[in-house]
C-alpha positions as CSV (number, residue, x, y, z in Angstrom):
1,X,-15.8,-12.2,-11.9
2,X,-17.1,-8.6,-11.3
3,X,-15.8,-5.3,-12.9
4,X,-12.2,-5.1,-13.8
5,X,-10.8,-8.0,-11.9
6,X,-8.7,-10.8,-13.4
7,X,-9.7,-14.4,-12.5
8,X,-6.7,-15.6,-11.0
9,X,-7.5,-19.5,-9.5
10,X,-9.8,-21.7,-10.9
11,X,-10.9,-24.9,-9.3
12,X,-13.2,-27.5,-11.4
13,X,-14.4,-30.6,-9.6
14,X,-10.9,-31.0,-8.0
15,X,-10.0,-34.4,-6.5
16,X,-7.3,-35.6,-4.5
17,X,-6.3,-39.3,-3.6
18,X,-3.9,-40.7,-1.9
19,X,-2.3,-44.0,-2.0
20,X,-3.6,-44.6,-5.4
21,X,-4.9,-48.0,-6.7
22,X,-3.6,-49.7,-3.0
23,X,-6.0,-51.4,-1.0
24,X,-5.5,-48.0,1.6
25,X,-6.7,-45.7,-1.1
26,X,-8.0,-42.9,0.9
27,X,-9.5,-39.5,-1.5
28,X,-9.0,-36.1,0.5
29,X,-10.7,-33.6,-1.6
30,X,-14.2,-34.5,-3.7
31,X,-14.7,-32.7,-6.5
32,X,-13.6,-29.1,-5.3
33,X,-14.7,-26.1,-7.3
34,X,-13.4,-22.8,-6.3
35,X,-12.6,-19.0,-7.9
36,X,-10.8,-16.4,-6.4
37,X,-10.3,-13.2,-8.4
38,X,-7.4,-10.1,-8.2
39,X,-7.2,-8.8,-5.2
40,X,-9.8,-10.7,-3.1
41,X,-8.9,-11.6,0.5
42,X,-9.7,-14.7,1.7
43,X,-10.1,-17.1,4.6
44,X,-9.7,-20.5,4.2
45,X,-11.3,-22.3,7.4
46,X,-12.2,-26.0,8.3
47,X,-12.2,-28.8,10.9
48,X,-9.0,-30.3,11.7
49,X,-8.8,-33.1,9.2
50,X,-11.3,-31.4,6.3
51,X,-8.9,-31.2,3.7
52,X,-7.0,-27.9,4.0
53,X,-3.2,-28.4,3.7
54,X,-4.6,-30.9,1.5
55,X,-6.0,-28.2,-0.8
56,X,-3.4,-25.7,-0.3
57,X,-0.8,-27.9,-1.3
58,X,-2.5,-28.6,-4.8
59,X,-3.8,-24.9,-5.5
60,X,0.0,-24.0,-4.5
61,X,1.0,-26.4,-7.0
62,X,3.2,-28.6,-4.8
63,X,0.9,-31.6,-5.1
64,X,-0.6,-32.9,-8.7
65,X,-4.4,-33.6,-8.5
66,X,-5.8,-36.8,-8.9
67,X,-9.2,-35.7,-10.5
68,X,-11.0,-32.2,-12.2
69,X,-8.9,-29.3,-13.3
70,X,-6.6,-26.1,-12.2
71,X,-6.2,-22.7,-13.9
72,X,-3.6,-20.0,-12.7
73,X,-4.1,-17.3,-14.4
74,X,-6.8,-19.1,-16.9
75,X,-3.6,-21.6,-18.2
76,X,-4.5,-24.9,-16.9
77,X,-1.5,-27.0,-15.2
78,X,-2.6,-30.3,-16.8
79,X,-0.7,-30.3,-19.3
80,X,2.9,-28.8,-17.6
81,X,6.0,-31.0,-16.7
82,X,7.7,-30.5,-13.3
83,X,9.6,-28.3,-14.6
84,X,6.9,-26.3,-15.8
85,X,4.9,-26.2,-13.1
86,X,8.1,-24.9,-11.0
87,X,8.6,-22.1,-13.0
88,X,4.8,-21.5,-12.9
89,X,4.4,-21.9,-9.3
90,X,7.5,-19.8,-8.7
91,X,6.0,-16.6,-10.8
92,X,2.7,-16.4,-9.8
93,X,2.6,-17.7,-5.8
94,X,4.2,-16.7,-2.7
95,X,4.0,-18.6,0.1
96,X,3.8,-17.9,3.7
97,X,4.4,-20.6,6.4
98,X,3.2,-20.7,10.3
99,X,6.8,-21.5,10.8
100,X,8.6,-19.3,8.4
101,X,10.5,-21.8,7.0
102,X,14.0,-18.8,6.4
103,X,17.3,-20.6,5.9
104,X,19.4,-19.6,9.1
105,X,22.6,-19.5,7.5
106,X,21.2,-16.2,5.3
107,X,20.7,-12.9,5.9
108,X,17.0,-11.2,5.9
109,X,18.3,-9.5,2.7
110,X,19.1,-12.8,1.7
111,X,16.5,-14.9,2.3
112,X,13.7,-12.2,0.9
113,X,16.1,-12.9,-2.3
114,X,15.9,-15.9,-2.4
115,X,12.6,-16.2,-5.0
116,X,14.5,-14.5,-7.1
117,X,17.7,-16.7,-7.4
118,X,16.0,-19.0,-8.2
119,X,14.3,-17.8,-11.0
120,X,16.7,-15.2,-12.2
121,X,20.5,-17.2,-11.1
122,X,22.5,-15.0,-9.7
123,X,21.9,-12.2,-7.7
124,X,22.3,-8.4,-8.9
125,X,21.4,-5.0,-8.1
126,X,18.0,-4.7,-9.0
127,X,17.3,-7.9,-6.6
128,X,18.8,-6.3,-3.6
129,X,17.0,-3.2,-4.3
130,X,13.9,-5.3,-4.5
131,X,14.3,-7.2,-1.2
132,X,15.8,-3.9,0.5
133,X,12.6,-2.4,-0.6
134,X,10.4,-5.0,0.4
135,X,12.0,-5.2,4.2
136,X,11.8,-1.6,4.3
137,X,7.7,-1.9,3.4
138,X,7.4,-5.1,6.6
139,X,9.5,-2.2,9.0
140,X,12.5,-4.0,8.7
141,X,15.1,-2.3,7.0
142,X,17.5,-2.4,9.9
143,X,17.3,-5.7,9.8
144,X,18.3,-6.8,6.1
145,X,22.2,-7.8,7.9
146,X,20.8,-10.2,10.4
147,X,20.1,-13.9,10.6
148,X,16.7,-15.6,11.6
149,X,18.2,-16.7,14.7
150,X,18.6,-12.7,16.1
151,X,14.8,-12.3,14.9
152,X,12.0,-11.9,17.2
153,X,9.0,-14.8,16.0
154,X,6.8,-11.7,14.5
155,X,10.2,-10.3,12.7
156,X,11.1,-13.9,11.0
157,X,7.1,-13.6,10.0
158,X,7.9,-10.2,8.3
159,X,10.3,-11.3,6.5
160,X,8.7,-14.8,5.0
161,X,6.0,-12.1,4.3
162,X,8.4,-9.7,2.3
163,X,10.0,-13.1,0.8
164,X,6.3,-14.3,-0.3
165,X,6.4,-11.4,-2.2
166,X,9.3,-10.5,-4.3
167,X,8.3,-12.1,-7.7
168,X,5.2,-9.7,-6.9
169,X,2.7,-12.3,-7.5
170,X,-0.4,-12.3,-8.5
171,X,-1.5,-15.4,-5.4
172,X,-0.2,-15.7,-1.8
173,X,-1.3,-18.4,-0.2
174,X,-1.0,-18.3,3.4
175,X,-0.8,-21.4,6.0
176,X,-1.5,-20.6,9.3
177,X,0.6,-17.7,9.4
178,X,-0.2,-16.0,12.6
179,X,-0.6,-19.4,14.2
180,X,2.8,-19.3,16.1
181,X,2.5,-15.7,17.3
182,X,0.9,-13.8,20.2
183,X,-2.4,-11.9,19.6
184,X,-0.7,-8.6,19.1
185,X,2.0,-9.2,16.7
186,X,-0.9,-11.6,15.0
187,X,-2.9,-8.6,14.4
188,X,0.1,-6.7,13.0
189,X,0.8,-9.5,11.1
190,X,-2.7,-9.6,9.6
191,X,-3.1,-5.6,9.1
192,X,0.2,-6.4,6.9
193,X,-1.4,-9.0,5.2
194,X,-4.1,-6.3,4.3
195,X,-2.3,-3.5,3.1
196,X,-0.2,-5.6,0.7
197,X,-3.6,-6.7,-0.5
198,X,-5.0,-3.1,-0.8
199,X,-1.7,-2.0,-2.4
200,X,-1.1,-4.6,-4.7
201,X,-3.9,-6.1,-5.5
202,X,-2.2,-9.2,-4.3
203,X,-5.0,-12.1,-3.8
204,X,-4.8,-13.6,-0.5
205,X,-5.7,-17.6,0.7
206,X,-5.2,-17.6,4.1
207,X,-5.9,-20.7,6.1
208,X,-6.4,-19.7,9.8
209,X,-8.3,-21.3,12.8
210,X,-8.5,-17.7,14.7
211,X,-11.9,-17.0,14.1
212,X,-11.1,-13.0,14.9
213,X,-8.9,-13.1,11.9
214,X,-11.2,-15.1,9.9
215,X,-14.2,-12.9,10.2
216,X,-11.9,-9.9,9.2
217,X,-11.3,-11.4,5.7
218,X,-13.3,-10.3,3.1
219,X,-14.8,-13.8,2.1
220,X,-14.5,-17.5,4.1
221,X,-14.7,-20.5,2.4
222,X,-15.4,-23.4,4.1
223,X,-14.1,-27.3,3.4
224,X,-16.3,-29.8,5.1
225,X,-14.9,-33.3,4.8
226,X,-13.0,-32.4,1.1
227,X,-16.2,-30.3,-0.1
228,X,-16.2,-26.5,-0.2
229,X,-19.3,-24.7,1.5
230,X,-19.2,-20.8,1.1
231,X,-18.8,-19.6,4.8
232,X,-21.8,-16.9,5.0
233,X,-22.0,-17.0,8.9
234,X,-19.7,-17.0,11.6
235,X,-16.3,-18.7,11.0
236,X,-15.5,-22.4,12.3
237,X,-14.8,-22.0,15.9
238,X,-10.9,-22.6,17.2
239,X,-10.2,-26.7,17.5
């Protein structure tokens, strides 16, 4: 950690099994050890099959490791319940999907919201300001009345993107999320993905097999058959 930046993930010797103790015991991740600090933008890239859902699932705290130990924020998630890693994972990530994952019965006022409902109950002023705000920063605000299904592709990404943001955490982590969209509106995407990084100082996971994108990320990490390599040359080509 350099200067004034905050650690904000901690990976140490990080395992993940599956099927535990059955004759099919299969482990995905050996012994990961990884640091990402405020503000850093990041490319996570890989092989089909190396481990990265795998390892985005656990950092996002969705899945429980099987081996090493996990610090958000330097508190280590050992030790929480479910419910505690919940309210954990729901103050300090945001998450953005290749498929956006909105409810279509909400608004895109509504559905940025939603983060908070769920942490806060129910909803009040300074939540819609928030999530008016938010769609107003992704070019949206004309928008905030409409449903998923009148959304272009690149306008329901916008608005996963607003939603990812509305606790303001301190982590997005980002799957795929240009993966669905043409190269222009993924490049719009991405340049959004920047700012809020440069504004916020927001750090920024992003898995991605676009190796344009890839190589505009500030650092690429690399997972090789559950084992992280620090990416210094070009990024792994497109499956």
């Amino acid at each position: 950690m350099s200067g004034a930046n905050r650690e904000i993930l901690r990976l140490e010797g990080i395992r993940k099994s599956y099927n535990v103790g059955t004759p099919v015991e299969a482990e995905v991740l050996h012994g990961v050890d990884l640091s990402l600090d405020e503000g850093e933008f990041a490319a996570l890239i890989g092989p089909s099959g190396s481990g990265k859902s795998t390892l985005l699932n656990t950092v996002g705290l969705l899945e429980r490791p099987t081996g090493g130990r996990l610090f958000i924020r330097g508190r280590e998630i050992g030790g929480l319940d479910e419910a505690g890693l919940t309210e954990l994972r729901g103050r300090t990530i945001g998450f953005v999907f290749q498929f956006h994952h909105l409810i279509p019965a909400f608004t895109a006022l509504e559905n940025v919201m939603m983060p908070m409902l769920i942490d806060r109950g129910a909803p009040d002023a300074p939540m819609r300001e928030r999530a008016a705000w938010l769609l107003e920063q992704v070019g949206l605000a004309a928008a905030a009345a409409k449903k998923p299904a009148e959304l272009s592709g690149g306008m329901q990404q916008r608005v996963a993107i607003a939603r990812s943001l509305a606790m303001n955490p301190p982590l997005v982590l980002a799957d795929e999320p240009t993966g669905n969209l043409d190269t222009h509106t993924a490049d719009e995407i991405f340049e959004l993905l920047r700012r809020f990084n440069a504004e916020s100082r927001t750090a920024f996971l992003i898995v991605t097999h676009d190796p344009r994108l890839a190589a505009r990320c500030d650092r690429r990490i690399e997972l090789v058959d559950g084992q992280i390599v620090e990416a210094k040359g070009p990024p792994w080509p497109v499956d």
